[in-house]
TORPA-510844 format. One record per atom (N, C-alpha, C, CB): residue in one letter; x, y, z. Coordinates in steps of 0.05 Angstrom, whole numbers, plus 5000, padded with zeros to 4 digits. Atoms other than C-alpha are relative to their C-alpha. Glycine has a CB too. Example, Ala and Ser with C-alpha at 12.3 -4.5 7.8 and 13.67 -1.06 7.14 Angstrom:
<recs>
A501849765000 A524649105156 A501850245000 A498050015025 S498449764999 S527349795143 S498550225014 S500950094971 
</recs>
This chain:
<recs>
X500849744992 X460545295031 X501650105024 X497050015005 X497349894980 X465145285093 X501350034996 X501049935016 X497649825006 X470845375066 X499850284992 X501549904981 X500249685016 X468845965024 X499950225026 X496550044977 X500249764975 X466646275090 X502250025011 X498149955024 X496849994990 X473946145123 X501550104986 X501449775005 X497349825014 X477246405065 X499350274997 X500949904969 X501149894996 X472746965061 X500850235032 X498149844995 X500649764976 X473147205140 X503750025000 X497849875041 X496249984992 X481747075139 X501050244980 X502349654989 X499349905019 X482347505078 X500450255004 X498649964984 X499249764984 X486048145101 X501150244977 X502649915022 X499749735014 X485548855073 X502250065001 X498550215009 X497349744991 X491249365068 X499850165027 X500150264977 X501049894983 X487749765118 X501849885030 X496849964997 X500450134981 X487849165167 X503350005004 X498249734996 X497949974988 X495149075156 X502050264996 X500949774994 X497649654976 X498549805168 X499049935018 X499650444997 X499149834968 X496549815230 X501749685014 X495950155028 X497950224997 X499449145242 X502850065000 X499849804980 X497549955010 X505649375206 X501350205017 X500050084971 X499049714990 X505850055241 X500849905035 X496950284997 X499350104966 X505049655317 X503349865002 X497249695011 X497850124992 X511549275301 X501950194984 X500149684993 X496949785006 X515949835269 X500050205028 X499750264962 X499049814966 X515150195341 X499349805010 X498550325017 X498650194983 X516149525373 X502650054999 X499549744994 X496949985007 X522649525333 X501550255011 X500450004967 X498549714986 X523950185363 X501350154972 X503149925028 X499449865025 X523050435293 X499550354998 X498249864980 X499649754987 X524351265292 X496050054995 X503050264979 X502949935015 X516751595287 X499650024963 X499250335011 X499449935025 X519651895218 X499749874986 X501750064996 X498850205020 X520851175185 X496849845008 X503749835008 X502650114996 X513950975216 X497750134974 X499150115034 X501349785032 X510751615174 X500549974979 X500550264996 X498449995027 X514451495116 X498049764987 X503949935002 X500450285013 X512550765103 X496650015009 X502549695015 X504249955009 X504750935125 X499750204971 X497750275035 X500449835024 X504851465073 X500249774976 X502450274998 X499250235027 X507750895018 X496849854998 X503249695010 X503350084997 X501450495039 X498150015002 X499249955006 X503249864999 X496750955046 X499350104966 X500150345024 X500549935024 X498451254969 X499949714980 X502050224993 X501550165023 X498450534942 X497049895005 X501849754995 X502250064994 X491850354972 X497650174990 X500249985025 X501349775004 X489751044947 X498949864970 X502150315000 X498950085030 X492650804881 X497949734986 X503949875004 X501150225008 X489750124877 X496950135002 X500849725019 X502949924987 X482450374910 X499050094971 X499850285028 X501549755013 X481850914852 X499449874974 X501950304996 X500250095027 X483150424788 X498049755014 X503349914981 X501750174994 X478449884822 X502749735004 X497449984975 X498350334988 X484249364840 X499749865025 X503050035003 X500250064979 X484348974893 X501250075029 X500149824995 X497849924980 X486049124956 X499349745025 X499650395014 X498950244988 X485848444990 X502949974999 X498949774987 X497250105001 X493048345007 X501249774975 X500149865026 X500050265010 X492647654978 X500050034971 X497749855011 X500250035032 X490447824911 X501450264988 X496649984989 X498349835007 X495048354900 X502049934988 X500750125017 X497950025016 X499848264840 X502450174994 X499049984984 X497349815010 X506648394814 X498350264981 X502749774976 X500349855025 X503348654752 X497950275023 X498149784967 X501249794987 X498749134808 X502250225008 X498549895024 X498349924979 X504849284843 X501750254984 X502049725010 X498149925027 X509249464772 X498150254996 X500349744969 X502449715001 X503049974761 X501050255009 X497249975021 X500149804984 X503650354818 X502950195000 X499349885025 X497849955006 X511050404812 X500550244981 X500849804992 X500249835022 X510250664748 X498250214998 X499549874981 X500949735010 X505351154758 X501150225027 X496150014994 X498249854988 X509551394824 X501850134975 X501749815020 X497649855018 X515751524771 X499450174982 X501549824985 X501449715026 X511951894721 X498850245013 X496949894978 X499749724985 X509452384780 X502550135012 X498350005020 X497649874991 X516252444808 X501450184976 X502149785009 X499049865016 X518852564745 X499050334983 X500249804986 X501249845005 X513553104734 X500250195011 X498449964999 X499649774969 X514053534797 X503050014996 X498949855042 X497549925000 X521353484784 X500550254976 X501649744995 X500149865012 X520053824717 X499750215004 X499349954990 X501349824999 X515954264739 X502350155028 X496649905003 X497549884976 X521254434801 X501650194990 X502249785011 X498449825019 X525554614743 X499250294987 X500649854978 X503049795012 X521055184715 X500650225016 X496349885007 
</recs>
């Protein structure tokens, strides 16, 4: 039962790590722009995962989750591009 609890309290959201991610890209003296950019990426897959019920434990986050999201990015790009055309 102890372990479960240790693996349990270590087990880190998406949430938990942007802001992690975001403290060391302006360590790196990363521009604001490239800070915003790559929160936005993480904020719409978290959106992404949240909305189909996937996980959003870091940990249990798969290729095959990952390949998803990808794919349903490209099929809106490719849509709003259409529609650009118009």
């Amino acid at each position: 039962m102890h372990q479960a609890q240790a693996h349990t309290s270590t087990a880190v959201d998406i949430e938990a790590n942007l802001k992690g991610f975001q403290r060391r890209l302006r360590a790196e003296n990363r521009s604001p722009a490239t800070v915003e950019v790559y929160t936005q990426a993480i904020t719409q897959l978290e959106a992404f995962l949240r909305e189909r019920g996937m996980p959003l434990v870091v940990a249990e986050i798969t290729r095959e989750h990952m390949e998803e999201f990808q794919g349903d990015l490209l099929t809106r790009f490719k849509q709003s591009g259409a529609d650009a055309e118009r």
